[in-house]
Residue frames relative to the residue before (quaternion, step in Angstrom):
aa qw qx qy qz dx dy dz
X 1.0000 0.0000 0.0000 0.0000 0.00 0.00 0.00
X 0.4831 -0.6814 0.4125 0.3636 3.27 -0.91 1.15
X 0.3268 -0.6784 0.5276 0.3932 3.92 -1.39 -0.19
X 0.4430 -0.6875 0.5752 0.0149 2.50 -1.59 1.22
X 0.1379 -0.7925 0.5940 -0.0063 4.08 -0.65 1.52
X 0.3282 -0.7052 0.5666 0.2720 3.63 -0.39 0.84
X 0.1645 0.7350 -0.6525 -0.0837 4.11 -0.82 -0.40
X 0.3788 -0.7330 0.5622 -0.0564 3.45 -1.29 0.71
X 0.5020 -0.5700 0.5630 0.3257 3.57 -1.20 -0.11
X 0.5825 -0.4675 0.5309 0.4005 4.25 -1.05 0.18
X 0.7468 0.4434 -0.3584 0.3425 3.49 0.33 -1.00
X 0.3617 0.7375 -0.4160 0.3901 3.61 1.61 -0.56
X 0.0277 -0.8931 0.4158 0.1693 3.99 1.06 -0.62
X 0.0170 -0.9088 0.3938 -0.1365 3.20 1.22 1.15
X 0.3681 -0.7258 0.4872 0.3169 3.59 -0.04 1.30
X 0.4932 -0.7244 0.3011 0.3760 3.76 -0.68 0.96
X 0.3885 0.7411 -0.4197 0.3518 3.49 1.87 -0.55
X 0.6286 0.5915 -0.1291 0.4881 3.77 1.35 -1.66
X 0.8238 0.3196 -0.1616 0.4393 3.51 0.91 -0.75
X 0.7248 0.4249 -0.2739 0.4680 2.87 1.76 0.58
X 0.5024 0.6342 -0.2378 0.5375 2.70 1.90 -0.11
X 0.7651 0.3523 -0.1892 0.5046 3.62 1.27 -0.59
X 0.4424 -0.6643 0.4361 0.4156 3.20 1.69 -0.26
X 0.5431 0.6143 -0.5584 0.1255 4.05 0.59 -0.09
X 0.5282 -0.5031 0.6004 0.3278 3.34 -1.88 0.42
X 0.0888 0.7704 -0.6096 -0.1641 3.37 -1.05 0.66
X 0.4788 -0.7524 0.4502 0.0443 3.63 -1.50 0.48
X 0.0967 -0.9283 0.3227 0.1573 2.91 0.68 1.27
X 0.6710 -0.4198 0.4889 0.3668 3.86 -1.62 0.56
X 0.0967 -0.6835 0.6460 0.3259 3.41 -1.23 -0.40
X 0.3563 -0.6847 0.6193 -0.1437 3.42 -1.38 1.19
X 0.0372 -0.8692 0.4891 -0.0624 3.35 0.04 1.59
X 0.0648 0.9078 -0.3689 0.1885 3.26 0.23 0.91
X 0.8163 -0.1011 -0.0365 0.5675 3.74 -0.14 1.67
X 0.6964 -0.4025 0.1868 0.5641 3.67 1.78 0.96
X 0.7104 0.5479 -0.3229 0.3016 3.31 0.72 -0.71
X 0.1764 -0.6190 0.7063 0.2947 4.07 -0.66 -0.27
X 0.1374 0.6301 -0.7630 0.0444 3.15 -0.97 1.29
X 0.5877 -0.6028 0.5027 0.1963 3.61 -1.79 -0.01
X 0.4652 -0.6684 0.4885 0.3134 3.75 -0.13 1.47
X 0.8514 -0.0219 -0.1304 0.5077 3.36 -1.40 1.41
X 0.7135 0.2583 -0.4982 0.4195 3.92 0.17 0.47
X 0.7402 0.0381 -0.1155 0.6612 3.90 -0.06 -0.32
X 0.8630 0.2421 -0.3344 0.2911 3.72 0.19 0.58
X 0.1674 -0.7787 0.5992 0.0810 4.23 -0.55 0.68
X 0.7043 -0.4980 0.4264 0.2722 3.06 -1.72 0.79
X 0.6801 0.5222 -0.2925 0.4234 3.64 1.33 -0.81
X 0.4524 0.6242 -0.3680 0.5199 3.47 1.71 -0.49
X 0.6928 0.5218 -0.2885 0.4056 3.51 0.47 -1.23
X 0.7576 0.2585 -0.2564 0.5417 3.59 0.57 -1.00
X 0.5908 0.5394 -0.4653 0.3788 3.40 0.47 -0.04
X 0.4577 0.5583 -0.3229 0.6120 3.71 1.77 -0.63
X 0.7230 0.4166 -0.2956 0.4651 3.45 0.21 -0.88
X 0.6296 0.4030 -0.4443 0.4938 4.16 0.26 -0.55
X 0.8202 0.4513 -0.2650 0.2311 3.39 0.71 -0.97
X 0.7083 0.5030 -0.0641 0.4911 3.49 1.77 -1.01
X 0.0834 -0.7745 0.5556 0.2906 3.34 1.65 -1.81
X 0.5187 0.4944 -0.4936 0.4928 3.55 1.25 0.80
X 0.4014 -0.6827 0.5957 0.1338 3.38 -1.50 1.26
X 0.1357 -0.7792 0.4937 0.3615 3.85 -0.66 0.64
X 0.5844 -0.5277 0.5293 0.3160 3.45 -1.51 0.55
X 0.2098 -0.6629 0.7068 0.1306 4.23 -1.40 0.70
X 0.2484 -0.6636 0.6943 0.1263 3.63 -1.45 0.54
X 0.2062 -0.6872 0.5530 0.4235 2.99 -1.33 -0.39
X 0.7965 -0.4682 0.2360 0.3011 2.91 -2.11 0.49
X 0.4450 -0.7121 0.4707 0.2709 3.60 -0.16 1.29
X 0.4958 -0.7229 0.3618 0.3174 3.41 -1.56 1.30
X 0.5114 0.6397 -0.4672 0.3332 4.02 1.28 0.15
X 0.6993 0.4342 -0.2791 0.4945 3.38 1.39 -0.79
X 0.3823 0.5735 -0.4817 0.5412 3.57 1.02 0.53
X 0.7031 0.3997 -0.2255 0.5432 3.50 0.16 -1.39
X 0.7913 0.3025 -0.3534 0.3968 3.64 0.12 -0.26
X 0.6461 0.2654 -0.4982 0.5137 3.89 1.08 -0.05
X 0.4915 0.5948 -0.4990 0.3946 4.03 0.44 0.32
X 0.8232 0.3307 -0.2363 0.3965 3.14 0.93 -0.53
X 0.3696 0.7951 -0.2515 0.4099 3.12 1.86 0.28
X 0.7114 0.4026 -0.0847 0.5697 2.95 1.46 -2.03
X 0.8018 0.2885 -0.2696 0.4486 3.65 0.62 -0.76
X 0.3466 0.7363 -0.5102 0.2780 3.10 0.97 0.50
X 0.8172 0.1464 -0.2430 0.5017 3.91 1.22 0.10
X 0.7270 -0.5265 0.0457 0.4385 2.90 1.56 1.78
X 0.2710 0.7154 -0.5485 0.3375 3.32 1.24 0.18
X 0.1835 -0.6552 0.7077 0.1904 3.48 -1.92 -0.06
X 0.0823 -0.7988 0.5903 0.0813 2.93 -1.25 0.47
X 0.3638 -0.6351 0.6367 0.2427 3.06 -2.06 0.45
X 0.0732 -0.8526 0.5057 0.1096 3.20 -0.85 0.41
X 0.0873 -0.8293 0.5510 -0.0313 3.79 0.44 1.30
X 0.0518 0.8723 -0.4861 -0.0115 3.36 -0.32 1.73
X 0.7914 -0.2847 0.1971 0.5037 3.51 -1.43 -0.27
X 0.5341 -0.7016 0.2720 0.3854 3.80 -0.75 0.35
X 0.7226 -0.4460 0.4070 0.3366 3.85 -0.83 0.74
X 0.8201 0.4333 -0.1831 0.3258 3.12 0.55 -1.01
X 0.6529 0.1919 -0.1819 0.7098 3.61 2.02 -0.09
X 0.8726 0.1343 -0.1608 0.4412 3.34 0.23 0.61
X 0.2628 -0.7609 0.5551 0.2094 3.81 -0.76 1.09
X 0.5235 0.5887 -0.6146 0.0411 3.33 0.48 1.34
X 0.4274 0.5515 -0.6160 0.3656 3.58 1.28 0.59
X 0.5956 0.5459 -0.5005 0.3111 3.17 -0.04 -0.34
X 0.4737 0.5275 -0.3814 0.5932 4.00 1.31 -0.97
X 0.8739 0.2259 -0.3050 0.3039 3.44 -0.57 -0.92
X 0.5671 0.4977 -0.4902 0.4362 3.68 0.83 0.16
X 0.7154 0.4775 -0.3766 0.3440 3.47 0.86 -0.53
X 0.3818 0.5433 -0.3291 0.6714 3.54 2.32 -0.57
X 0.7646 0.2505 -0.4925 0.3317 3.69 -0.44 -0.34
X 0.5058 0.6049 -0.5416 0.2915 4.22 0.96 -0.63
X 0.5485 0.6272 -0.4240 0.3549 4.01 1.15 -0.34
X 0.8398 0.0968 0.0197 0.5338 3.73 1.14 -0.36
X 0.5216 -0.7621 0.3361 0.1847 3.17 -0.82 1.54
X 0.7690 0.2212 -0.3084 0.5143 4.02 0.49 -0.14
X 0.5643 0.5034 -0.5997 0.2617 3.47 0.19 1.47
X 0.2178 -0.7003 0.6658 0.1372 3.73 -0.52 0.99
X 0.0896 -0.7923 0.5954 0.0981 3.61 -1.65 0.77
X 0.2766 -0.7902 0.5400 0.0864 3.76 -0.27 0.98
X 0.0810 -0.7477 0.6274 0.2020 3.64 -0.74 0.84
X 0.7979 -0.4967 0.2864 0.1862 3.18 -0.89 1.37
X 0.2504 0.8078 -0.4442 -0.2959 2.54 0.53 -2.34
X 0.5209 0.6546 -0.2827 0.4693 2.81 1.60 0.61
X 0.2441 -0.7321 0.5528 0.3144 3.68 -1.68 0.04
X 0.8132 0.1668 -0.0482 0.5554 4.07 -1.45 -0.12
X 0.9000 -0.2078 -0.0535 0.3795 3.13 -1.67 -0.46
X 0.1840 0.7890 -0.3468 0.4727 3.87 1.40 0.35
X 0.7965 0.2485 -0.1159 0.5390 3.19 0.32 -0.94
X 0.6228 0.4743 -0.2984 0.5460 3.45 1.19 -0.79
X 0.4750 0.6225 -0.3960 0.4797 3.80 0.94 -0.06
X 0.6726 0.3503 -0.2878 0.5849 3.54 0.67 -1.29
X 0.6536 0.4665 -0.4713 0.3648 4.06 0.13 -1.12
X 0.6364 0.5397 -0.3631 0.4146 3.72 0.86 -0.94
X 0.5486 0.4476 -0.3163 0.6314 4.12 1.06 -0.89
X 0.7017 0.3988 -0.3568 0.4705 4.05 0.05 -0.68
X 0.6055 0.5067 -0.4066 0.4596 4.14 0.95 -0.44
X 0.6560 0.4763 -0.3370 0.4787 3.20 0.99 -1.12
X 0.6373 0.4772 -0.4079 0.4469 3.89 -0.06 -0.80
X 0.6687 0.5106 -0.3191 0.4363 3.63 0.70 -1.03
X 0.3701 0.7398 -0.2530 0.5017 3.14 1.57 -0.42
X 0.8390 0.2979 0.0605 0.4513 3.05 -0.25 -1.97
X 0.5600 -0.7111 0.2570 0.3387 3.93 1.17 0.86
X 0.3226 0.7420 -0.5712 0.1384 3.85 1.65 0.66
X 0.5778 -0.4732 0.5476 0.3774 3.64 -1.76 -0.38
X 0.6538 -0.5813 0.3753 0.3062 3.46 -0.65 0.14
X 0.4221 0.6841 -0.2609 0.5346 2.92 1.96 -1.02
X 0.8071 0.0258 -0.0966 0.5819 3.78 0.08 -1.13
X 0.3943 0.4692 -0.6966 0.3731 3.45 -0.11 0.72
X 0.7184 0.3891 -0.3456 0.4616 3.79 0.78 -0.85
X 0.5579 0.6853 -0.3644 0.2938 3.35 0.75 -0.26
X 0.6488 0.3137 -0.1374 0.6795 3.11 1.18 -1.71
X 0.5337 0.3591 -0.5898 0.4882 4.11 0.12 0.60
X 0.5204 0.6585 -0.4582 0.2926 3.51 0.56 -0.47
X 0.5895 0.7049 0.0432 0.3921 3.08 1.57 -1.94
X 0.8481 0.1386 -0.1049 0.5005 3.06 0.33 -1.25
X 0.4531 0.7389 -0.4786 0.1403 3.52 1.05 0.12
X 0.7429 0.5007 -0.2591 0.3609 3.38 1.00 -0.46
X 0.3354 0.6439 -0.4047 0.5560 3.15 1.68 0.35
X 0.5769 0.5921 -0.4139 0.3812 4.13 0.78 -0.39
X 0.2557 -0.8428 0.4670 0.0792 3.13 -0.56 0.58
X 0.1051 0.9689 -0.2222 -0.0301 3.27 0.27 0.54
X 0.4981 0.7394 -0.3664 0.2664 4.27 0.33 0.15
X 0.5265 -0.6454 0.5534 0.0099 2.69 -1.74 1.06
X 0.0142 0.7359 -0.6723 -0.0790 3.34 -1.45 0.48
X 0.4705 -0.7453 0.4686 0.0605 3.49 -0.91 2.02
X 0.4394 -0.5417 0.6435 0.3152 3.62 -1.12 0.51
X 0.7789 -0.3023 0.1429 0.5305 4.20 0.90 -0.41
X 0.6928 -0.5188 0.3755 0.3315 3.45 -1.13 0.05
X 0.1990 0.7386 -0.6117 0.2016 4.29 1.52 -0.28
X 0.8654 0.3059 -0.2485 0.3094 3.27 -0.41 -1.60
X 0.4801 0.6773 -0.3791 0.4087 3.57 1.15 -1.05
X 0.8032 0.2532 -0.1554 0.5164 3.33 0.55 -1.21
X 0.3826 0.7065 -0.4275 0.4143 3.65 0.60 0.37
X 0.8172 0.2719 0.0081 0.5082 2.98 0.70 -1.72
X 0.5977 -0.5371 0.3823 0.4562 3.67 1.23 0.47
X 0.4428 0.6881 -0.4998 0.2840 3.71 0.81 -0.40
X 0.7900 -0.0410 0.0834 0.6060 3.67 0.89 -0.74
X 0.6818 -0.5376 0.3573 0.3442 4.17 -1.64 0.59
X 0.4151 -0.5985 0.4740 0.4948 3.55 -0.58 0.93
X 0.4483 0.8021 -0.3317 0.2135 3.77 0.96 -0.63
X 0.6311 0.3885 -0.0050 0.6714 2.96 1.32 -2.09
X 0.7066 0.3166 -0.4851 0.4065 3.76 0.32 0.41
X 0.6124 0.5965 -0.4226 0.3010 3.24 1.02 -0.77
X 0.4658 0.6869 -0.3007 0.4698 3.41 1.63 -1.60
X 0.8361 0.3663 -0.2405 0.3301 3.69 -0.19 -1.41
X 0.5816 0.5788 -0.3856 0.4219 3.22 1.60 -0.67
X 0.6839 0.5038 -0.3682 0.3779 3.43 0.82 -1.26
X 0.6505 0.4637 -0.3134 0.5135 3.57 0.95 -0.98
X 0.4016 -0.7283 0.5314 0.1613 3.74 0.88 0.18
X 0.1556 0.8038 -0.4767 0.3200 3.20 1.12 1.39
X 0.0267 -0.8499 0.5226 0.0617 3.66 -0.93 0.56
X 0.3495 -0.8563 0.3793 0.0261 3.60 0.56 1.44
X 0.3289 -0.8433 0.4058 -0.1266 3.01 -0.78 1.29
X 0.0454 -0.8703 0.4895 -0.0298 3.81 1.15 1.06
X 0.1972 0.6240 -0.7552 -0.0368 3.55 -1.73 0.13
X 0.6600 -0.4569 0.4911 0.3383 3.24 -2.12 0.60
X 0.0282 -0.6125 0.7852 -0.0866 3.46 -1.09 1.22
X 0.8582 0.0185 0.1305 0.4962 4.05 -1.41 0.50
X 0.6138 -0.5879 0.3841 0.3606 3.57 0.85 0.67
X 0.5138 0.3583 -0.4240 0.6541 3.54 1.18 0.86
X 0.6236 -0.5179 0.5549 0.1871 3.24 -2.33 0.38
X 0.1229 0.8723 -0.4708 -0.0479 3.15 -0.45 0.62
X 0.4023 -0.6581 0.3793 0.5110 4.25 -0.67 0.05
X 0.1763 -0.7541 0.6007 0.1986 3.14 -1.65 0.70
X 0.8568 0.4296 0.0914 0.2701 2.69 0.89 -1.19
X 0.1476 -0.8304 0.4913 0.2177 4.16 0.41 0.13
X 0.5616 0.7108 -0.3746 -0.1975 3.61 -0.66 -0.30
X 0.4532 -0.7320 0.4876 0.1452 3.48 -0.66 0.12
X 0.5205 0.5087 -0.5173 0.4504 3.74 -1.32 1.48
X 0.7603 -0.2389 0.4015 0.4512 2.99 -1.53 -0.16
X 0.3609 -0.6876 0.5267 0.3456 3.92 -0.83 1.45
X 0.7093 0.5058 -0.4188 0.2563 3.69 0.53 -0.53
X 0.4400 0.6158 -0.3585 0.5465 3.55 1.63 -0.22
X 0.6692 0.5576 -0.3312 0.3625 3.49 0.58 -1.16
X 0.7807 0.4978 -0.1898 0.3267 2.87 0.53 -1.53
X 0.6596 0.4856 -0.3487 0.4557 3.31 1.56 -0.56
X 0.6030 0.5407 -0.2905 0.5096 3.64 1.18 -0.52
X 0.3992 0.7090 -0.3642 0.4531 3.42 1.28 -0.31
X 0.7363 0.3085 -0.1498 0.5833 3.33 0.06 -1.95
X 0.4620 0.6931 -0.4639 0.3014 3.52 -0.07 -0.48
X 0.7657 0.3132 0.0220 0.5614 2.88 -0.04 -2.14
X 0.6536 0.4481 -0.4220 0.4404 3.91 0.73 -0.56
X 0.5608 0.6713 -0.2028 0.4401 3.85 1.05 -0.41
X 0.6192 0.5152 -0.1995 0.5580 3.14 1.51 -1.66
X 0.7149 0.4177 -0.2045 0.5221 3.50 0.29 -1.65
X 0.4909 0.6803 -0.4430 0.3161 3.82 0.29 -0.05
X 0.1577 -0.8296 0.5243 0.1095 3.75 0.93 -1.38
X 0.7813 -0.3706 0.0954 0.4931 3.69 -0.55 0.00
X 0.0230 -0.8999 0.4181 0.1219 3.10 -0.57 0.28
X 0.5025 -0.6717 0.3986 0.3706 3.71 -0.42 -0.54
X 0.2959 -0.8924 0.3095 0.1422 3.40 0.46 2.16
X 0.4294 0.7454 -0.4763 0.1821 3.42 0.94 -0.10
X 0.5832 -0.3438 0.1746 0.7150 4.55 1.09 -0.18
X 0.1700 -0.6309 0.7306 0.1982 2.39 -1.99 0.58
X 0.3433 -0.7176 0.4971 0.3465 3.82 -1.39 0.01
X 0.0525 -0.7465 0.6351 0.1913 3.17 -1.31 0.75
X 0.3742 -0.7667 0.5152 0.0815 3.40 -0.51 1.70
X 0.1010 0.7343 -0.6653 -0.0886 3.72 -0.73 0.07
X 0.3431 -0.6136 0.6570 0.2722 3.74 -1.44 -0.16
X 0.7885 -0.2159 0.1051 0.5663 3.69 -1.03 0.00
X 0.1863 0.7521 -0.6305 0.0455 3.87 -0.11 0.55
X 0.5619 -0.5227 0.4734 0.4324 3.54 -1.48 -0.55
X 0.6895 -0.5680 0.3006 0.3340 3.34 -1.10 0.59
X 0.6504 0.5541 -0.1487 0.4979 3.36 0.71 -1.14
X 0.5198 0.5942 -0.2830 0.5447 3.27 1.23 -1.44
X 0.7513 0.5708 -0.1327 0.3037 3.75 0.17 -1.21
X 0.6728 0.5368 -0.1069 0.4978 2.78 1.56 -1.39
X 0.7026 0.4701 -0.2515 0.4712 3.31 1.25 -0.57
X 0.6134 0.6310 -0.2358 0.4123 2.96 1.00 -0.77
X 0.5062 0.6495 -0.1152 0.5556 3.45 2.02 -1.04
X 0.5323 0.7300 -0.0280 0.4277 3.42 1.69 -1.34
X 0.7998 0.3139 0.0915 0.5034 2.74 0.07 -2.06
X 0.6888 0.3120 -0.2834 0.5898 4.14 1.40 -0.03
X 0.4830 0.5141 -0.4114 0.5772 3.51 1.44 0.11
X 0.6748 0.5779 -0.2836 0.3610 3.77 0.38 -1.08
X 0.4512 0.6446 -0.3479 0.5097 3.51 1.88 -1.31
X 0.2422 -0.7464 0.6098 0.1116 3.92 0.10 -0.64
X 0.4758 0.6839 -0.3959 0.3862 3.40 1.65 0.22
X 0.7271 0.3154 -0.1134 0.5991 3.72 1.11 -0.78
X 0.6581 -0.5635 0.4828 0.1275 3.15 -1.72 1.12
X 0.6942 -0.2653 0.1447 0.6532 3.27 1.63 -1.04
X 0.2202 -0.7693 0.5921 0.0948 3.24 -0.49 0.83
X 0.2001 -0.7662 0.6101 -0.0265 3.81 -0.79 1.61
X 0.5512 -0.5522 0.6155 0.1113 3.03 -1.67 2.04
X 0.4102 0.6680 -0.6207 -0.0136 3.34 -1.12 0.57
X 0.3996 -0.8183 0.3839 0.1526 3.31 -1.62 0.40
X 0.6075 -0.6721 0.2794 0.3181 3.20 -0.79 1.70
X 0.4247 -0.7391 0.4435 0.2768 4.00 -0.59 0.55
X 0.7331 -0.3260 0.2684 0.5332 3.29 -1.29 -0.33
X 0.6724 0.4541 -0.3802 0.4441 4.41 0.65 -0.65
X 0.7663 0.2829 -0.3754 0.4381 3.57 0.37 -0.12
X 0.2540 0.8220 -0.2629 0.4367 3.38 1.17 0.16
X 0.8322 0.1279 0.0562 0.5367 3.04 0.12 -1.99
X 0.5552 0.4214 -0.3972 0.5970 3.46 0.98 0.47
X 0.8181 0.2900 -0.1667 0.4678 3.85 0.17 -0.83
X 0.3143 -0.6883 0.5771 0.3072 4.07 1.04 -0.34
X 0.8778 -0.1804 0.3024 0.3247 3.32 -1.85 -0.62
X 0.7797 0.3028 -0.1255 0.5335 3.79 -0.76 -0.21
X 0.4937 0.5537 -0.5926 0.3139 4.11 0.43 0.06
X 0.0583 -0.7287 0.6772 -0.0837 3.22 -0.96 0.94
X 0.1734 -0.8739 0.4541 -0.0040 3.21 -0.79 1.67
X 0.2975 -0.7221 0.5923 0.1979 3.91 -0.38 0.33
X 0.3329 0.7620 -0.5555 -0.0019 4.20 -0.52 0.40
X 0.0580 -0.8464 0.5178 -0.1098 3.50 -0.97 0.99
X 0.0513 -0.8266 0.5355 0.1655 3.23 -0.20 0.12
X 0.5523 -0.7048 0.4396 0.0711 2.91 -1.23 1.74
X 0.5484 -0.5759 0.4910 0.3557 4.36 -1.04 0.69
């Protein structure tokens, strides 16, 4: 049976322990930042970005992964007959599935999977796609049953405020200024492979965030106990640690896995975004 290499998008924010442990290929975003084109997680971090941002108030802009540099890591990996799966960023924020399906029509055992997902989401399905690869599937149904279980991911976020949102056009300086004054903290989840609001709240962000997971934990229902991720951008440490805590304490997960948000959810969500992702039974 032929092998089978999972690979992914950067925004997937695969803890590197995970991407080395399964062996996936990842593909970075590009991330323009103070003129430059650099590449999400290799010559650029999320701390670069906000550190650009205290210093400039300029937000950097992300591309997607052009369809030549598909074609050249596809032909890298299958290049000693391997197959791959390739389970990218979601369609719905970013034409780079669309690039790599049109990079994978060059060669006959790669299968691409839009996500429809964002950050550790996607790294949820790559972790289920290691295991099968694991368990001796084909690439063929390894994409199949990712096909499947994507919508079982759960996915959302709760923002320290709306700055970057509205930076980047994502929302009216208007509606950030409002939420700021009212000392709102917004509350996003994947809906149709887009972001959408769920949520309003208000207090201290480090309260939030704990009342966040909580209630994001509660409202969840069964789920599938094998890990969950708790994803954060720049946050405090401690801050993290609890938060790590307080979804460990739940007794719902086997292990619940720290990871950090990359350079795309970043520059859309700033500092403090603290994510909850599980996937549901």
């Amino acid at each position: 049976m032929k092998k089978v290499i999972i690979s992914t998008d950067s925004p997937a924010d695969l803890p590197a322990a995970l991407v080395e442990k399964y062996s996936v290929a990842v593909c970075p975003l590009h991330v323009i930042l103070g003129g430059e084109d650099k590449l999400d997680g290799v010559n650029v971090t999320p701390d670069d970005l906000i550190n650009n941002y205290k210093q400039t108030k300029a937000l950097p802009s992300t591309s997607a992964i052009p369809v030549g540099e598909y074609t050249d890591k596809f032909a890298e990996l299958t290049a000693d007959g391997s197959s791959v799966v390739h389970i990218s960023l979601s369609s719905g924020v970013s034409s780079s599935y669309r690039n790599a399906v049109i990079a994978a029509e060059d060669f006959e055992d790669v299968y691409v999977v839009d996500s429809t997902l964002l950050t550790t989401g996607i790294a949820a399905l790559v972790v289920k796609a290691a295991h099968m690869v694991e368990s001796g599937m084909s690439a063929p149904e390894i994409a199949k049953e990712i096909e499947a279980l994507r919508d079982k991911v759960d996915v959302s976020f709760v923002l320290d405020n709306l700055e970057f949102l509205a930076k980047g056009g994502r929302c009216s300086a208007v509606a950030a200024l409002g939420a700021n004054i009212l000392g709102i903290r917004p509350s996003l989840e994947m809906r149709d492979s887009k972001l959408g609001m769920c949520k309003k709240y208000r207090g201290k962000i480090e309260k939030v965030q704990l009342q966040y997971v909580a209630e994001r934990i509660e409202a969840l229902g069964e789920v599938d106990d094998e890990f969950a991720f708790l994803t954060h951008s720049p946050i405090d440490p401690e801050q993290a640690k609890a938060l790590v805590e307080a979804v460990k304490a739940t007794g719902k997960f086997k292990e619940v896995i720290e990871a950090d948000a990359g350079c795309t959810i970043t520059a859309h969500c700033g500092p403090n975004c603290v994510g909850l992702i599980a996937v549901k039974k």
